[in-house]
DOMAR-17615 format. One record per residue (C-alpha): residue number from 1; y, x, z. Coordinates in steps of 0.2 Angstrom, whole numbers. Each point is the difference from the previous one (the first is absolute). Example, Ala and Ser with C-alpha at 12.3 -4.5 7.8 and 13.67 -1.06 7.14 Angstrom:
// residues 2
+-----+-------+-------+-------+
: pos :    c2 :    c1 :    c3 :
+-----+-------+-------+-------+
:   1 :   -22 :    62 :    39 :
:   2 :    17 :     6 :    -3 :
+-----+-------+-------+-------+
// end
This chain:
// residues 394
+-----+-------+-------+-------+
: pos :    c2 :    c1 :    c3 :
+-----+-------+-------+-------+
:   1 :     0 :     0 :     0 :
:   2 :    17 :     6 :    -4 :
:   3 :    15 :    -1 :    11 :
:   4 :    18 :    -5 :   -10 :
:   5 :    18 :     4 :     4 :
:   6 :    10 :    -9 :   -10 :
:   7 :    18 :    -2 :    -3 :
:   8 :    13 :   -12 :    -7 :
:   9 :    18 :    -1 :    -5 :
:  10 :     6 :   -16 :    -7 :
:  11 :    19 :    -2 :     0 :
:  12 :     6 :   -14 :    14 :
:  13 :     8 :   -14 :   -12 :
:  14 :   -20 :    -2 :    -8 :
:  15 :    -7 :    -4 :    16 :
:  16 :    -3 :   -18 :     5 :
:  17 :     9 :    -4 :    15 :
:  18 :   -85 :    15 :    49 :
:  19 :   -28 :     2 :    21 :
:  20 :    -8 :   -16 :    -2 :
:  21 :   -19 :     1 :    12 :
:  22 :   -12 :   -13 :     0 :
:  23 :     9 :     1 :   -14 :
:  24 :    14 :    12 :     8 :
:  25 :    13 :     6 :    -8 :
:  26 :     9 :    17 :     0 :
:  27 :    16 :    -4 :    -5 :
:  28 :    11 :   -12 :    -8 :
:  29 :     8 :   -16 :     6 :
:  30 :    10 :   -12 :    -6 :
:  31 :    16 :    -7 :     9 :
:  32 :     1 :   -16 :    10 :
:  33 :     9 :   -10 :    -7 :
:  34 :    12 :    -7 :    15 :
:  35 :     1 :     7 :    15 :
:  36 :   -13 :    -1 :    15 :
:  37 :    -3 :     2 :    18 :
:  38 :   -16 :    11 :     1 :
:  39 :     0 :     1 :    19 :
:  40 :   -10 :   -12 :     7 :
:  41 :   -14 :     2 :   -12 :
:  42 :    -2 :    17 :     5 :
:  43 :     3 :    -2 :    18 :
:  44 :   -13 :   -11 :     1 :
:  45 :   -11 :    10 :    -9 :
:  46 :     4 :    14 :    11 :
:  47 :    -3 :    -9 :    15 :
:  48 :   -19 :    -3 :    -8 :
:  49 :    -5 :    16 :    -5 :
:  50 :   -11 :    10 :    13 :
:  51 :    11 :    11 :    13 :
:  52 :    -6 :    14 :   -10 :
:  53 :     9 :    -2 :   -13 :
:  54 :    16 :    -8 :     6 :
:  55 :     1 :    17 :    12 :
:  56 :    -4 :    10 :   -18 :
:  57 :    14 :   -11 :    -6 :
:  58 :    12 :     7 :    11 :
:  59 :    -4 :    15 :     3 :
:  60 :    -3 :     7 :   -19 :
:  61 :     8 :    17 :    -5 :
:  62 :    18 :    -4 :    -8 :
:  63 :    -3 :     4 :   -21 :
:  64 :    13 :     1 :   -11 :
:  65 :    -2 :     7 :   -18 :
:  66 :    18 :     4 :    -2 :
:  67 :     2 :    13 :    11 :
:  68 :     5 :    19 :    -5 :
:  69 :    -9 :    12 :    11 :
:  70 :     9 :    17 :     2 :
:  71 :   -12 :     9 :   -12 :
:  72 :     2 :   -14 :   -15 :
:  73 :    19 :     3 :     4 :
:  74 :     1 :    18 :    -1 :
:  75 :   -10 :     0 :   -18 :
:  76 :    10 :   -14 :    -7 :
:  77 :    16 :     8 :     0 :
:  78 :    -8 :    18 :    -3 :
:  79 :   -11 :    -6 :   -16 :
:  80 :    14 :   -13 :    -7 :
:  81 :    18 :     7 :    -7 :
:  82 :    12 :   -10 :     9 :
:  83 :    16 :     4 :   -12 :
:  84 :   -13 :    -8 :   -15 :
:  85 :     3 :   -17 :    -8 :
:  86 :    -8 :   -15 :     8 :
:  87 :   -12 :    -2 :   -14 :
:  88 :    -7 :    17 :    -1 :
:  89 :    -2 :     1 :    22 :
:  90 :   -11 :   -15 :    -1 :
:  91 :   -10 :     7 :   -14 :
:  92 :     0 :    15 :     8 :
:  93 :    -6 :    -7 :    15 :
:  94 :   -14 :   -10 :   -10 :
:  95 :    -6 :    14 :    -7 :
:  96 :    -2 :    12 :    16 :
:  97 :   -10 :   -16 :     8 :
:  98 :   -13 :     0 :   -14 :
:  99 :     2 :    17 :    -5 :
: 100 :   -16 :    12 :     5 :
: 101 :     8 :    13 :     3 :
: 102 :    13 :    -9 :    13 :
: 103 :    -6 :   -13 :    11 :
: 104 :   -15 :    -6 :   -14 :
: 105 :    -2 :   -19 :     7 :
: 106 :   -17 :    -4 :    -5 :
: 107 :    -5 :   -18 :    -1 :
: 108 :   -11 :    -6 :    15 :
: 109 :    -4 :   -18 :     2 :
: 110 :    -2 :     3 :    21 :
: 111 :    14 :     7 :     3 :
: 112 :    17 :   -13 :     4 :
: 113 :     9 :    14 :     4 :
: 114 :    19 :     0 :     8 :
: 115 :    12 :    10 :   -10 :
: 116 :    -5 :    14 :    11 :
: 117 :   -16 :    -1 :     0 :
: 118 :    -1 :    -1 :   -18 :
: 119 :    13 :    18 :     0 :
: 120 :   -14 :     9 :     9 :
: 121 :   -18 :    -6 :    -4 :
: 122 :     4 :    -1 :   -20 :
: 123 :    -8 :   -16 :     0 :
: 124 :     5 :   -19 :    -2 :
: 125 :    -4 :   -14 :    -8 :
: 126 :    17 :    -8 :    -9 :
: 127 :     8 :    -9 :    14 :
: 128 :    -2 :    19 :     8 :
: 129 :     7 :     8 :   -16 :
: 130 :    15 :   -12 :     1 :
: 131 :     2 :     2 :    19 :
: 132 :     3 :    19 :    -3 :
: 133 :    12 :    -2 :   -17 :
: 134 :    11 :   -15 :     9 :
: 135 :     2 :    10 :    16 :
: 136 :     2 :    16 :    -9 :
: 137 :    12 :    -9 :   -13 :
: 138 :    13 :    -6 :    12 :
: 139 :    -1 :    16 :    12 :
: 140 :     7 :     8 :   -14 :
: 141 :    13 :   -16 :    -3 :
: 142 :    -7 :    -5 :   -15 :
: 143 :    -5 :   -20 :    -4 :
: 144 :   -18 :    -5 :     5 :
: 145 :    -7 :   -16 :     3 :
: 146 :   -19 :    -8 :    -1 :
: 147 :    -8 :   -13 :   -12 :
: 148 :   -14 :    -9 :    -1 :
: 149 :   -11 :    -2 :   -15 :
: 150 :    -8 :   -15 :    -3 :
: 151 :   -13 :     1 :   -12 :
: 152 :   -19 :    -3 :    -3 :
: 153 :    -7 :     2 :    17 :
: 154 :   -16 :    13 :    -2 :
: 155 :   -13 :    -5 :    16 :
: 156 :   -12 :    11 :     7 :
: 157 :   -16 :    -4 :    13 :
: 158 :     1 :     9 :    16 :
: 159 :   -13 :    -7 :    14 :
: 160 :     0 :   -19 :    -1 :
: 161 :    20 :     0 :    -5 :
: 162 :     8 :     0 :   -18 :
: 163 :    15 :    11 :     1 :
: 164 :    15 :    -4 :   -13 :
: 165 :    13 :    13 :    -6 :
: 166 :    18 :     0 :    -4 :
: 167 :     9 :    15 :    -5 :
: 168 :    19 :     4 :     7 :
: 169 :    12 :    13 :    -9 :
: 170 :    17 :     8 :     2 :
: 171 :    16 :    -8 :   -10 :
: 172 :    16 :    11 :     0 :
: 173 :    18 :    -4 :    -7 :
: 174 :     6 :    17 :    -8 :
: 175 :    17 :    -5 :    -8 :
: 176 :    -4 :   -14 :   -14 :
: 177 :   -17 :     3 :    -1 :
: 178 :   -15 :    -6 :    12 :
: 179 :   -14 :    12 :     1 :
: 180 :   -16 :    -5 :     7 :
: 181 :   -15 :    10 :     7 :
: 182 :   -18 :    -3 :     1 :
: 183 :   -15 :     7 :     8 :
: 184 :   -16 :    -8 :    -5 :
: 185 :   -18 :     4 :    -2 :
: 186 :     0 :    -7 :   -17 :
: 187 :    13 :    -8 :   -13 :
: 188 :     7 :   -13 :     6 :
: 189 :    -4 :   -17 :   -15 :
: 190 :    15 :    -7 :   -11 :
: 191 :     6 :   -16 :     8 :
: 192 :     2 :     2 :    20 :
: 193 :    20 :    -5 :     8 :
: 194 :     5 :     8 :    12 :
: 195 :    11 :    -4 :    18 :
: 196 :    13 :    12 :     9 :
: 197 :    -7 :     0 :    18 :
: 198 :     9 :     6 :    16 :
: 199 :    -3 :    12 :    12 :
: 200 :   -10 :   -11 :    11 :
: 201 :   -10 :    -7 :   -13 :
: 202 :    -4 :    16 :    -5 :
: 203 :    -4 :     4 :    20 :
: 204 :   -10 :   -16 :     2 :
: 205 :   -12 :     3 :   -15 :
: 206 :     1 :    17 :     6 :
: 207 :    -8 :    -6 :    16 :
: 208 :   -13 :   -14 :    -8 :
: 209 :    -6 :    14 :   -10 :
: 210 :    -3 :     8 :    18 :
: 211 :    -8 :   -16 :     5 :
: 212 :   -10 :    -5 :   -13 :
: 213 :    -8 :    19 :     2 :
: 214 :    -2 :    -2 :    18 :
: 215 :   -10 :   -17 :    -3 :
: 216 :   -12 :     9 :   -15 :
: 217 :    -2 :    15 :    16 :
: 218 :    -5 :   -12 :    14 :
: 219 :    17 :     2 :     8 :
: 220 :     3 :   -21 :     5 :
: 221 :    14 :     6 :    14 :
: 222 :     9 :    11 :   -11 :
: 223 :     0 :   -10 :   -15 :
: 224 :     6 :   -15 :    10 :
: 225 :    15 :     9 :     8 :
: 226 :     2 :    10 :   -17 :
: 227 :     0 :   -21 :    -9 :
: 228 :    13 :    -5 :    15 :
: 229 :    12 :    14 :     0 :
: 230 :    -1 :    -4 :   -21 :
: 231 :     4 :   -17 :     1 :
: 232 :    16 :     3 :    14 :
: 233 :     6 :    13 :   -12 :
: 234 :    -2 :   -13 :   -14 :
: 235 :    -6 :   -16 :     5 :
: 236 :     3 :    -9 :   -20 :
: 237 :   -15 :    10 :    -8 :
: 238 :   -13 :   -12 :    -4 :
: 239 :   -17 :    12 :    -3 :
: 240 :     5 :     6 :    17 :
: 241 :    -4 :   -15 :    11 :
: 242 :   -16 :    -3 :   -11 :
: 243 :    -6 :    18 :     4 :
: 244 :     4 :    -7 :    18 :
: 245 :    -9 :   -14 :    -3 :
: 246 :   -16 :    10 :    -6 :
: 247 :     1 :     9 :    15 :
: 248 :     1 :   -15 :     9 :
: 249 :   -15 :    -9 :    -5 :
: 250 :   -12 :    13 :     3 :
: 251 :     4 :    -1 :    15 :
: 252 :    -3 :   -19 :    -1 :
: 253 :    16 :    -4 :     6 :
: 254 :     0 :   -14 :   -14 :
: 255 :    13 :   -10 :     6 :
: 256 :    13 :    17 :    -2 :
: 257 :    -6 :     5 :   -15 :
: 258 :     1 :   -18 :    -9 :
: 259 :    19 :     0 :     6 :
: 260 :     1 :    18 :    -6 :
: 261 :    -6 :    -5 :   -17 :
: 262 :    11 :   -15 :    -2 :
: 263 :    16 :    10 :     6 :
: 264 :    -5 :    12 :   -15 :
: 265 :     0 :   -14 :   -10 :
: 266 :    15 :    -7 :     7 :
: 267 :    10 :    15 :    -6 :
: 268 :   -11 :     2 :   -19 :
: 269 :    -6 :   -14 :    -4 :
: 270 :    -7 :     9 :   -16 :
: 271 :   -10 :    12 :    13 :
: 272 :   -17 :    -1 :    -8 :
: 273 :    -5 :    12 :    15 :
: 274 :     3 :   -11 :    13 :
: 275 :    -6 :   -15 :    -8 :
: 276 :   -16 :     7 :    -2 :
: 277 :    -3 :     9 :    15 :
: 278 :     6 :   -22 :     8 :
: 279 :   -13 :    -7 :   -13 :
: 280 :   -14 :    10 :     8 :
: 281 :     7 :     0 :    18 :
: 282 :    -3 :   -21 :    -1 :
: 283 :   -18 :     4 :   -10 :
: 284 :    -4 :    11 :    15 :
: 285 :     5 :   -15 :    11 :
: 286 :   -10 :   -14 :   -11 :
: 287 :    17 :    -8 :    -5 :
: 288 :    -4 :    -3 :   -15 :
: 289 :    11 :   -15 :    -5 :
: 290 :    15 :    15 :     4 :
: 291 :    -9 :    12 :    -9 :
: 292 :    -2 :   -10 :   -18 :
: 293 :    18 :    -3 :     2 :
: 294 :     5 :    21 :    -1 :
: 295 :   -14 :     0 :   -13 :
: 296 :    10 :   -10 :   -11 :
: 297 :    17 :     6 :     4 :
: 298 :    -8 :    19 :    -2 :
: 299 :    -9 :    -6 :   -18 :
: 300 :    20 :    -6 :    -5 :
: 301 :     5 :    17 :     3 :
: 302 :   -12 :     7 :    -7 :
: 303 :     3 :   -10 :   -17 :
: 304 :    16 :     4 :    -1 :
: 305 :    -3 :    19 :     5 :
: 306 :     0 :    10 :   -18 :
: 307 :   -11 :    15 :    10 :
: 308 :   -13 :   -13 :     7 :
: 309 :    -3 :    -4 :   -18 :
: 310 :    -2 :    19 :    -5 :
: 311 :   -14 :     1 :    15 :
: 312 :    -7 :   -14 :    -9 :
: 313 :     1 :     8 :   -17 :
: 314 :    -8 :    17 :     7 :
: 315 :   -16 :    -8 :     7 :
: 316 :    -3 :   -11 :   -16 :
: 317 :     1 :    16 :   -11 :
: 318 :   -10 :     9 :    14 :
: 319 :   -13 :   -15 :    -1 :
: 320 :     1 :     3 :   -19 :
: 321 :     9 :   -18 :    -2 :
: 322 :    13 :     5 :   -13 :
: 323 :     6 :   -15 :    -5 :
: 324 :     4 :    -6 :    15 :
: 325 :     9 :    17 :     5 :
: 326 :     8 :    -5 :   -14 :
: 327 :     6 :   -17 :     8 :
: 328 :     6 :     8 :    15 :
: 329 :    10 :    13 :    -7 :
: 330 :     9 :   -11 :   -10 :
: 331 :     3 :   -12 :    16 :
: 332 :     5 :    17 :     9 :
: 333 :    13 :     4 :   -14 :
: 334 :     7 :   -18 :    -1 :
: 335 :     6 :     4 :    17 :
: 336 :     5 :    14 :    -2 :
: 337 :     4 :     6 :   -18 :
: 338 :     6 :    18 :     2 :
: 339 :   -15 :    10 :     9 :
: 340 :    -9 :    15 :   -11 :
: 341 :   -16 :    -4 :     9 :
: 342 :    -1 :   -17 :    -4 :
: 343 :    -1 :     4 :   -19 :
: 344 :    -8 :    16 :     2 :
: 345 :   -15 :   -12 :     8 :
: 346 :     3 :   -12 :   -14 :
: 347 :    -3 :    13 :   -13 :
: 348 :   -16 :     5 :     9 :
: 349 :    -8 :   -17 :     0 :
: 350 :     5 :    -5 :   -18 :
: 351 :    -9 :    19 :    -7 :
: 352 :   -15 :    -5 :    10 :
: 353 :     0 :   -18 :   -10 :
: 354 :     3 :     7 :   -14 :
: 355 :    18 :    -4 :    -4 :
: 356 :     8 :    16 :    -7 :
: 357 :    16 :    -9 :    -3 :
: 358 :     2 :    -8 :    16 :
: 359 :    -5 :    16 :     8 :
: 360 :    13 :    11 :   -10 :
: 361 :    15 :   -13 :     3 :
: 362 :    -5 :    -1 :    19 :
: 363 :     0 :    18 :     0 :
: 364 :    18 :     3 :   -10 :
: 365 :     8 :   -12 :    12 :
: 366 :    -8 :    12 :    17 :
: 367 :     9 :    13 :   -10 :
: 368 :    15 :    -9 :    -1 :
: 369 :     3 :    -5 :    17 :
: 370 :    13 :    13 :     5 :
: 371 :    -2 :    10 :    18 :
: 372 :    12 :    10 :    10 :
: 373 :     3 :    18 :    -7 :
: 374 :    -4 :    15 :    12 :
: 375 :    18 :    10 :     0 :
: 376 :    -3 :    14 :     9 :
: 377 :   -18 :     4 :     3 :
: 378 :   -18 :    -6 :     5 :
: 379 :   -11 :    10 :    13 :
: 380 :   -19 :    -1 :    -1 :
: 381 :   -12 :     5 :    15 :
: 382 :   -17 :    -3 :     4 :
: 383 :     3 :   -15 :    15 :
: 384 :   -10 :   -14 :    11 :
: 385 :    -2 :   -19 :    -2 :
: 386 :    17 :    -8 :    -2 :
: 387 :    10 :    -7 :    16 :
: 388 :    17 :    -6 :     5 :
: 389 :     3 :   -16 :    11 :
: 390 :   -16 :   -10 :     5 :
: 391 :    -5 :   -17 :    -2 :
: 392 :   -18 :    -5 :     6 :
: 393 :   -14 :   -12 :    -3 :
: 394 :   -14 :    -5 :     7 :
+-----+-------+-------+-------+
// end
């Protein structure tokens, strides 16, 4: 597997103005859309949870990913030309992050590192990566700021969880133009948006990527206080409370876990995570009149979901089913037109039914779809299984 560093520079008038376990996410969340009171829910929670873990709660070591340790200081203003323009110290900057020679950051899916930690271990995963270049970045007075990545979430089995990525990267202003930097296991697929997050977002995924790892480890105290100390930092992140809710009911605190759920749901109603995880939670407890009802809301998303439909597509052509790979690809691309992998699929399953024509026109529109253009440079190392915030599933 390779490891990419990307880098993009777009002038500012073009621009328009996240783990999931159970299923768990690591990583993106969507706003609420009016403002909530989150405090009762989890004080009664906290008041539920053994005394284990509201003492782990409360006395859990302080993390914060921003912070410039002497060492990291020194080097930035000894590696970095402070009379230099802004554009040229960030890229500078960049380049001594992934550089071999310099501090070589090397992709490592464990590692949620703090800014620091990333400076002197070498390793990160991209929240990691961005942790060091945002906090390096502005200790230098230059423009950094987080964003979220929503795109095609890529699920992996660890134990009896299903553990969801989301990638996070660096945005800076430089004069007119907005640079963007990437750290990512593989390239990232035409067709993601993206979010400006702030700093305690950033710190909340930070520490649900913590949590989520804790959980995978055995670790139910830590990832509890890791979760609460998450949620106080930023309370509006809804694959946060369905992790908690994970955690909660397999502890067979039911009750907690159902309201967990639903607050998740309250903030994203489109979190197919949390909806999930509440289907089975109310399987669990034979409510099945409850549970058909989240089947059929979940089969709605999924109908309208243009990467449900590539799933689809990719076990019929697994299964040999071209034709109706076929059907499914079109559905994916009806709802949503401009995606290379759509068509290249397409292509794929029209040259195994024999349709040349269809398979050449599906694979000159692939071509066509355009994709960001690399301005600077793309770094390529040997790296581990991709990571950045968790969503889990059971």
């Amino acid at each position: 597997m390779k490891t990419f560093v990307r880098i993009w520079s777009r002038p500012t008038s073009a621009l328009c103005t996240c783990l999931l376990i159970g299923g768990m996410l690591v990583g993106c969340a969507s706003a609420p859309t009016e403002s909530r009171n989150y405090d009762a829910l989890q004080r009664t929670i906290h008041d539920a949870v053994p005394s284990s873990w509201r003492m782990t709660a409360v006395t859990i070591e302080e993390i914060s990913p921003l912070t410039v340790s002497p060492d990291l200081r020194d080097y930035l203003h000894s590696t970095v030309r402070s009379n230099a323009e802004p554009r040229k110290r960030i890229l500078a900057l960049t380049e001594a992050i992934i550089d071999p020679d310099d501090i070589g950051l090397v992709y490592d899916g464990d590692a949620t590192h703090t800014a620091t930690e990333a400076f002197r271990s070498g390793t990160g995963t991209c929240l990691g990566f961005s942790n060091l270049l945002v906090a390096s970045a502005r200790e230098l007075g230059l423009d950094a700021r987080f964003e979220l990545i929503s795109h095609r979430l890529s699920w992996q089995k660890v134990g009896e969880a299903l553990v969801g990525t989301l990638h996070v990267r660096v945005v800076s202003t430089v004069g007119a133009r907005r640079m963007t930097f990437g750290f990512y296991p593989l390239p990232l697929e035409s067709g993601f948006t993206t979010q400006v997050i702030s700093d305690t977002e950033a710190l909340a995924h930070h520490l649900n990527n913590l949590a989520v790892k804790s959980m995978q480890d055995g670790d139910n105290a830590r990832a509890y206080g890791l979760l609460y100390r998450a949620i106080e930092a930023s309370p509006g992140i809804a694959f946060i409370w369905s992790n908690l809710g994970t955690l909660l009911s397999r502890h067979e605190l039911i009750s907690l876990a159902e309201a967990a759920y639903k607050e998740a749901l309250l903030i994203s109603p489109d979190g197919l995570s949390a909806l999930s995880n509440l289907q089975r939670l109310y399987l669990g407890q034979g409510l099945h009149a409850e549970a058909r009802v989240l089947e059929d809301q979940l089969q709605q998303h999924r109908d309208r979901n243009p990467y449900y439909h590539l799933s689809q597509a990719e076990q019929a052509y697994e299964r040999g089913n071209y034709e109706e790979a076929v059907s499914y690809y079109k559905e994916a691309i009806r709802l949503k037109k401009n995606f290379a992998e759509f068509y290249a699929g397409l292509s794929e399953s029209y040259a195994k039914l024999g349709n040349s024509k269809a398979a050449l026109r599906a694979a000159r529109k692939a071509q066509a779809i355009d994709e960001p253009k690399a301005v600077s440079y793309r770094i390529q190392r040997s790296s581990q299984p991709e990571t950045g915030s968790h969503i889990t599933r059971k």
